[in-house]
C-alpha positions in Angstrom: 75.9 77.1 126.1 77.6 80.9 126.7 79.7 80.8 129.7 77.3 82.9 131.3 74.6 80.5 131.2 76.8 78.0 132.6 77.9 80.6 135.6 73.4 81.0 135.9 73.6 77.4 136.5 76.1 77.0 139.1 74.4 80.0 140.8 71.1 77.9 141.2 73.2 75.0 141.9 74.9 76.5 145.2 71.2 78.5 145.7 69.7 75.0 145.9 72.2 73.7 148.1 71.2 76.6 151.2 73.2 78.7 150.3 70.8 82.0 151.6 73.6 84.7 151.0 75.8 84.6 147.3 77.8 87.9 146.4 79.2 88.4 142.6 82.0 91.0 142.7 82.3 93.0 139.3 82.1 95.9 137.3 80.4 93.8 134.9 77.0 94.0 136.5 74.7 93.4 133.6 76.3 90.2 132.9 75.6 89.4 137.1 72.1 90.5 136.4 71.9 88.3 134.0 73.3 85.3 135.8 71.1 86.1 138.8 68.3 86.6 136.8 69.0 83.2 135.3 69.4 81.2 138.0 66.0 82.8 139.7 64.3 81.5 136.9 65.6 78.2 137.3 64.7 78.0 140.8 61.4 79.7 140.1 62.1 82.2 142.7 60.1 85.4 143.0 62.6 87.9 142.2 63.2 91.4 143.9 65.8 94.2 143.1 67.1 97.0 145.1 69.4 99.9 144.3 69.7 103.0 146.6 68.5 105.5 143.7 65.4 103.0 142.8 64.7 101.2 146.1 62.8 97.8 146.4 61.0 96.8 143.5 60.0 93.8 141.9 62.4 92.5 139.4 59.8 90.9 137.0 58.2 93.6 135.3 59.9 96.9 133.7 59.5 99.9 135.9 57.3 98.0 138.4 57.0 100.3 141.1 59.2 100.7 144.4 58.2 99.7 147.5 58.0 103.2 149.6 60.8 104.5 152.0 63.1 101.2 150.5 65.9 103.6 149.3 67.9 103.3 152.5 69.6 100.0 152.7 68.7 99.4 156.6 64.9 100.2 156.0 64.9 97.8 152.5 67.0 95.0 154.4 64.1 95.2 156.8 61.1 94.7 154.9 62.8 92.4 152.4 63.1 90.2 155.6 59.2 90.2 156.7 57.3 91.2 153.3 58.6 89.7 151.0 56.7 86.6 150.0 58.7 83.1 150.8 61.2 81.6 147.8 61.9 85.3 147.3 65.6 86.1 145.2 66.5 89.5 146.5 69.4 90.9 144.4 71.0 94.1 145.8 73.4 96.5 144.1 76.2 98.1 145.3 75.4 96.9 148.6 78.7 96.5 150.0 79.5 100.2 150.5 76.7 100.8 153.0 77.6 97.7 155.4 80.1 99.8 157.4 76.9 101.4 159.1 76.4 99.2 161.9 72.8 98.9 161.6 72.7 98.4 157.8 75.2 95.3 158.9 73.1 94.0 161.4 69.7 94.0 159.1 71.6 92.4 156.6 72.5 89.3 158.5 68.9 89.6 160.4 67.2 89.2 156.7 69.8 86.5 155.3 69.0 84.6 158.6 65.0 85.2 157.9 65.3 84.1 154.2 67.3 81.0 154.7 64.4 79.8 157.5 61.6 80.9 154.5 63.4 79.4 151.5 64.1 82.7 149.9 67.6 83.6 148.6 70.0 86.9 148.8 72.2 87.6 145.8 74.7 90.3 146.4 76.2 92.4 143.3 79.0 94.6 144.8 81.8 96.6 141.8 84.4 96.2 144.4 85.1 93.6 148.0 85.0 96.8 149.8 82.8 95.4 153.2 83.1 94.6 156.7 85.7 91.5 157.4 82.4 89.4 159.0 80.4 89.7 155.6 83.0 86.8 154.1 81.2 84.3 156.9 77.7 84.2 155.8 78.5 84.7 152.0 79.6 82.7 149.2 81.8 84.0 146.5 80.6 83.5 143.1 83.3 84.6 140.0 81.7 85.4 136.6 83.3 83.1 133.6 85.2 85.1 130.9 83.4 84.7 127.6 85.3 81.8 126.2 86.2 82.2 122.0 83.0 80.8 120.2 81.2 83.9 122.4 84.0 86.4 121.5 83.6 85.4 117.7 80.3 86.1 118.2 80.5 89.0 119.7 82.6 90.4 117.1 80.7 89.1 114.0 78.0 91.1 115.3 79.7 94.4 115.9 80.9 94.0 112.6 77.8 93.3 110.8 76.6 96.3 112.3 79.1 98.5 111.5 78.7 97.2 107.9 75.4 98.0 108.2 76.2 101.4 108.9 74.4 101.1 112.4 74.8 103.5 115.4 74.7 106.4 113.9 77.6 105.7 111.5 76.2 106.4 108.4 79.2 105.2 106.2 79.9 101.4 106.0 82.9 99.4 107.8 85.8 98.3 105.3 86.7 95.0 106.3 90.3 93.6 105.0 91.4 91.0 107.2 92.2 87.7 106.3 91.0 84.0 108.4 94.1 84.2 110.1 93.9 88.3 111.1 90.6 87.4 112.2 91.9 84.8 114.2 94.7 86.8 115.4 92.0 89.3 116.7 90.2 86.9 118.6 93.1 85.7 120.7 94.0 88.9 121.5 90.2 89.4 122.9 90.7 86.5 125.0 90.6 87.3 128.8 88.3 90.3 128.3 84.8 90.9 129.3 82.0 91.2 126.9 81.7 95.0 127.5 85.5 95.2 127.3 85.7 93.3 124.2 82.5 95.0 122.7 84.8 98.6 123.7 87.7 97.4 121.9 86.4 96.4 118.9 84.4 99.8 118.6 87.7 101.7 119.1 89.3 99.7 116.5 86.7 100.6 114.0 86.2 103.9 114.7 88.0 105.2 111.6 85.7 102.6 108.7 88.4 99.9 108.2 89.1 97.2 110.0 92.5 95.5 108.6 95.9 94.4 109.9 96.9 98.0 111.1 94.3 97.8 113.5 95.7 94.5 115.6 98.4 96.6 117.4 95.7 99.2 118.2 93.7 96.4 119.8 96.6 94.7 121.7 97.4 98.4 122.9 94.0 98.6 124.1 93.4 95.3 125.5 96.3 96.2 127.7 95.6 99.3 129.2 92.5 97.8 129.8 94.4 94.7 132.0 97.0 97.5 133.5 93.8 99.0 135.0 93.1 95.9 136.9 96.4 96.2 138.5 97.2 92.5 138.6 98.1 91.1 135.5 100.4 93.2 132.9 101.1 92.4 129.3 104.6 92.9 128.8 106.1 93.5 125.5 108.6 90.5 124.2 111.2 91.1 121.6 109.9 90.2 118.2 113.1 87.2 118.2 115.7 85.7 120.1 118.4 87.2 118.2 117.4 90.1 120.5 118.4 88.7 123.6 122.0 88.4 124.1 123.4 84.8 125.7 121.4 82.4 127.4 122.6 80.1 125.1 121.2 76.4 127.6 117.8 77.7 128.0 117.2 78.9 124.4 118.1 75.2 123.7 115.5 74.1 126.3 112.7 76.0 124.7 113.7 75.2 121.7 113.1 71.3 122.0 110.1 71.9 123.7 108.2 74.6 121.2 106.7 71.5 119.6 105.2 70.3 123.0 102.2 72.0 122.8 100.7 70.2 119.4 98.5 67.2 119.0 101.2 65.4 117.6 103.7 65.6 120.6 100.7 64.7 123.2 100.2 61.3 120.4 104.2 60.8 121.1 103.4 60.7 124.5 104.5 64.1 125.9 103.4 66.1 128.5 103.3 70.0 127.5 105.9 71.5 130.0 104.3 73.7 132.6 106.8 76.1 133.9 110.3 76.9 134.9 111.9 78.7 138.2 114.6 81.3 137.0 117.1 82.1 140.1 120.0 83.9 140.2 121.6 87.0 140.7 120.2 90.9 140.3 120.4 92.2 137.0 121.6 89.3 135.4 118.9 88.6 132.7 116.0 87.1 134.6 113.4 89.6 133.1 114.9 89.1 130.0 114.7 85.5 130.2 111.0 85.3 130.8 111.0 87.6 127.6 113.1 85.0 125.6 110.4 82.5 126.8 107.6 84.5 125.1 109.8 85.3 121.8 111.0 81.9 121.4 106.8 80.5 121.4 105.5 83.4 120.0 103.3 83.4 123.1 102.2 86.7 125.2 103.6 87.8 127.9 101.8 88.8 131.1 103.6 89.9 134.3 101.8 89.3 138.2 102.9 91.9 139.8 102.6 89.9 143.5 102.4 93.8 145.2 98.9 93.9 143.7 97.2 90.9 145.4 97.2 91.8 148.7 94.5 93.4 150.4 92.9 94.3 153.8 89.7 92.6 153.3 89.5 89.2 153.8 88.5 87.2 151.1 89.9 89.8 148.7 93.5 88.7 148.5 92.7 85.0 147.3 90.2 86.4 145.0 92.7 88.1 143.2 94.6 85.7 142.9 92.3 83.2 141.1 91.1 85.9 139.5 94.5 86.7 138.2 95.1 82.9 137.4 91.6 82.5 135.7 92.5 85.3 133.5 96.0 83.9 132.6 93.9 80.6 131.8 91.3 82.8 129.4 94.0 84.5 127.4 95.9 80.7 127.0 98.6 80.1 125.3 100.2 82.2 126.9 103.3 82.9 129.6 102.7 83.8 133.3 105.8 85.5 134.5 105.3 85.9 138.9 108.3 88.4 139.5 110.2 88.3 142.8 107.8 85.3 143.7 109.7 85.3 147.5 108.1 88.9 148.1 105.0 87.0 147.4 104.8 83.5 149.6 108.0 84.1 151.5 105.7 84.0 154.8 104.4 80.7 153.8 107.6 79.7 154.8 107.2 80.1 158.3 104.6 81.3 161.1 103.9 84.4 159.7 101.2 87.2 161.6 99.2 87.2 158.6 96.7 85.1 160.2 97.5 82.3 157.4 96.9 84.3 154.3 100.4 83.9 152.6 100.0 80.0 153.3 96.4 79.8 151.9 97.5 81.7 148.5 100.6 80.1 148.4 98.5 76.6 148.4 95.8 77.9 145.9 99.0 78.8 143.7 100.6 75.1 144.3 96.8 73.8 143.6 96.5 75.8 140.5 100.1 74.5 139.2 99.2 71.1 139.8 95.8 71.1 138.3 95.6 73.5 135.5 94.5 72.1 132.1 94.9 75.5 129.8 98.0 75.8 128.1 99.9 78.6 130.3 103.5 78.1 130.9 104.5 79.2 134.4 107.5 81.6 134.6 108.8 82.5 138.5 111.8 84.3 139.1 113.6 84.8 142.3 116.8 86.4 143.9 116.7 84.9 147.2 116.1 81.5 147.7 116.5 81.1 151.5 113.1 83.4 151.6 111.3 80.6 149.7 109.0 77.8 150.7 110.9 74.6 150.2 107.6 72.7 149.0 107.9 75.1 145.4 111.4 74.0 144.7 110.6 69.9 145.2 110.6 67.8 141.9 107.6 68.1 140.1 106.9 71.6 140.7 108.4 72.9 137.8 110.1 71.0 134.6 113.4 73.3 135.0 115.3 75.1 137.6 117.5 77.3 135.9 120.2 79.6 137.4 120.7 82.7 135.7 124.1 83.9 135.8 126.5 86.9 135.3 127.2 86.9 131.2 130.0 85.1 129.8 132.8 86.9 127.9 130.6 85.8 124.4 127.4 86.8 125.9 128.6 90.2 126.9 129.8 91.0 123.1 126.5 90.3 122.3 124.7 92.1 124.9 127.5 95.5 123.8 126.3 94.3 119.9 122.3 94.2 120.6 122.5 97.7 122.7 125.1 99.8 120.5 122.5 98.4 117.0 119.6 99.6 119.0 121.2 102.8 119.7 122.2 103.4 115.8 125.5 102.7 115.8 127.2 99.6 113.9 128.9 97.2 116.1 131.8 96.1 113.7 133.0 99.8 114.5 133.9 99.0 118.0 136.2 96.6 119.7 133.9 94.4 121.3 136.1 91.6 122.2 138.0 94.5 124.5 134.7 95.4 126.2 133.7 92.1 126.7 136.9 92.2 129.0 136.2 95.6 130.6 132.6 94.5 131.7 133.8 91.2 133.4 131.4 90.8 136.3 129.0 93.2 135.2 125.5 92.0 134.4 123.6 93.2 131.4 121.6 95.3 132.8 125.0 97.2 133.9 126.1 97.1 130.4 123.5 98.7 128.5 123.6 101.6 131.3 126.9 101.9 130.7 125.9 102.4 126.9 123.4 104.4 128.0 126.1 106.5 130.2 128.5 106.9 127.0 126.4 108.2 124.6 125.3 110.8 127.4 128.5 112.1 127.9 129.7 111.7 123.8 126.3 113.9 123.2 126.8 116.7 125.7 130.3 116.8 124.6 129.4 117.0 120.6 131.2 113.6 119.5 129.9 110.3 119.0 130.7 107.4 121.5 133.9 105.0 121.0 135.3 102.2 122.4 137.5 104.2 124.9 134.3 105.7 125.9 132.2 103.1 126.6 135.3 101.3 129.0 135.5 104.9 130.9 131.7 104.5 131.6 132.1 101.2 132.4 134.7 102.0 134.8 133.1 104.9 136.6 130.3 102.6 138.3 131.4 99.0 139.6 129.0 96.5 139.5 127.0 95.0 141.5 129.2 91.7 141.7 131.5 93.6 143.8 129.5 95.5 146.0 127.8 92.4 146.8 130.3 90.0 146.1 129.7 87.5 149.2 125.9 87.3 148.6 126.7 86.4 144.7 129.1 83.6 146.0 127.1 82.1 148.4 124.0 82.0 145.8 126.3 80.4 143.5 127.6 78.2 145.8 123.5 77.1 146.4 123.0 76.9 142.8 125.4 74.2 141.8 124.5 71.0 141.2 120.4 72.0 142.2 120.0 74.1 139.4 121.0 73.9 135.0 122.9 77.2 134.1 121.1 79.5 131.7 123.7 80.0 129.7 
């Protein structure tokens, strides 16, 4: 059964229930259609459509004619609510938009009033939660499914046979040179997309005749524009190893003894798969580049929440995107969830906030979510202020590690000085690393590779190539952030022992 059929069925279930008013937010609004359609069917409900371009029409028959004068929304809403037969299914599109006309607003709830004392049923297909803040009391929210992998690989046999058919105007035939595994590979990068989006992607891939293992990058570069877009979850790139990622030396044993967690075998032993960690500690220090680690040391991608992005005026519309974010995450599983700053998020679920209780209801539907999820996504939050944060997300349970991420150690800054001056084309036996280890103490890596950054500036507008003296000038000519801010460091350090393991 397709995910969408399943979705068709919950529809009728909640239609069944009295439920008179359900609105589907998407810009996948054939797949709605279809859903709606579905559960009408099911129900054996008379089904009606209206659009403002083709009015009120029966939904039945193809280019059935419009009921006349039906193009305005406030003159449709009306007669839907007196001529339409009873056990009527009126599905409206792009609705939403028009309900900030008061009268529009008012025969709306007039008609889902009339229909739920006849029987009859409203389905509301909206591209965006743009509407008035009243319309979340007499609606339910319904979220279309992803299509889950046996759809996908579906999907993209299908394309493919029809490119190798030489369909759609082609003319020349599709090369195909991927192997079980590529093939694979392309489906899990599908994973979280919509069956337009995935139907998009595959076309682009294809566009030049071959499909082969050049063309995985392409997609992954598509898939993510695609997700930045949405403006909630971000793929983020990962380093392709660990040897990458200078120090950190605890938690890259951590993962390590846990990246056999996730097979068969380990749940036989009688493990759990671990489902996140908390990463505290001080600006600059490594967090990003932790969560990074993570997805390098499991070969897992990376997707970022960018907590900014859920919030929004309409109510309703900030918890959507937030399950809608997590639900996502869940589709493209295995994979790593990395929630950045996660105090900016929830830090007013800490206290009475004037938010009229929307940080404390996302910051339980992210609890619920953490304790319930089944799909393999490991959890990643990082955080520079603790006090800010709610004290139920730092109790036992709530995550398998707290780690502290700290200012690099003498060894961990050689290697940071290694990584950046290799990246930068330079060989790192040629400079005295052991001295710059000394010259950075209490800088942070993210200090460090500016002050690379700084010295090969300055070595290039003065026509020589950068040194060791070099890189200690640069290093000397900004102080770091440890002293500016020494007392805040301290006193997070000073929280941090004994509550948390040090990342390195």
């Amino acid at each position: 059964m397709s995910t969408l059929e399943i979705d068709a069925q919950k529809l009728a279930s909640w239609l069944r229930q009295r439920h008179a008013a359900v609105r589907i937010v998407t810009t996948e609004e054939h797949d709605a259609l279809t859903v709606a359609r579905g559960a009408g069917d099911t129900l054996r409900l008379d089904r009606w459509c209206w659009s403002s371009v083709q009015g009120l029409r029966g939904d039945v028959l193809e280019n059935s004619p419009a009921e006349p004068h039906t193009e305005n929304p406030a003159a449709a809403l009306a007669h839907a609510a007196t001529k339409l037969p009873e056990r009527a299914m009126l599905i409206t599109l792009d609705l939403a938009p028009h309900l900030d006309e008061p009268r529009t607003l008012r025969a709306l709830r007039e008609t889902v009033e009339s229909f739920r004392a006849r029987g009859s049923r409203l389905v509301m297909i909206d591209h965006a939660a743009h509407g008035p803040d009243v319309l979340a009391t007499f609606t339910t929210r319904l979220d279309l499914s992803p299509p889950d992998d046996a759809e996908l690989e579906a999907l993209l046999k299908r394309v493919l046979r029809g490119a190798g058919r030489g369909e759609a105007g082609r003319g020349a035939k599709l090369d195909v040179q991927i192997t079980r595994g590529q093939f694979d590979a392309l489906l899990r990068t599908l994973r979280g997309l919509s069956r337009r989006q995935a139907e998009s992607v595959i076309a682009d891939a294809i566009s030049d005749g071959t499909l082969d293992a050049e063309d995985l990058p392409r997609v992954i570069a598509s898939k993510r524009a695609l997700l930045r877009g949405a403006g909630v979850l971000e793929p983020v790139d990962a380093p392709a190893s660990m040897d990458q990622i200078g120090g950190l030396s605890a938690l890259k044993a951590w993962l390590g003894a846990r990246a056999g967690a996730f097979s068969d075998k380990a749940e036989a032993f009688g493990l759990v798969p671990p489902r996140g960690v908390m990463l505290l500690g001080v600006q600059g220090a490594g967090k990003s580049l932790a969560c990074k680690a993570i997805a390098a040391a499991w070969n897992r991608p990376l997707l970022r929440l960018d907590p900014g992005a859920l919030y929004d005026r309409y109510v309703g519309e900030s918890e959507r995107r937030l399950r809608e974010a997590l639900r996502q995450a869940e589709a493209m599983a295995p994979a790593v969830l990395w929630i950045d700053e996660i105090e900016k998020a929830f830090a007013s679920a800490a206290s009475r906030s004037t938010d009229g209780g929307l940080s404390q209801r996302m910051f339980g539907a992210l609890l619920t979510w953490m304790q319930e999820h089944r799909e393999p996504v490991f959890l990643v939050a990082t955080a520079n202020d603790i006090e800010a944060l709610p004290p139920e997300l730092l109790r036992k349970g709530r995550f398998d590690e707290i780690f502290f991420v700290d200012l690099p150690t003498p060894e961990a800054r050689e290697a940071i000085f290694a990584i950046h001056l290799k990246k930068r084309k330079r060989d790192p036996g040629a400079f005295d690393l052991a001295r710059l280890a000394r010259a950075s103490e209490g800088y942070s890596g993210a200090e460090i590779e500016q002050g690379v950054l700084a010295a090969l500036h300055e070595a290039f507008a003065k026509g020589r190539d950068v040194t060791t003296d070099s890189l200690e000038n640069a290093l000397r000519a900004s102080p770091p952030l440890s002293v500016t801010m020494s007392e805040k460091i301290e006193a997070l350090r000073a929280w941090a022992r004994g509550r948390c393991v040090p990342a390195d």
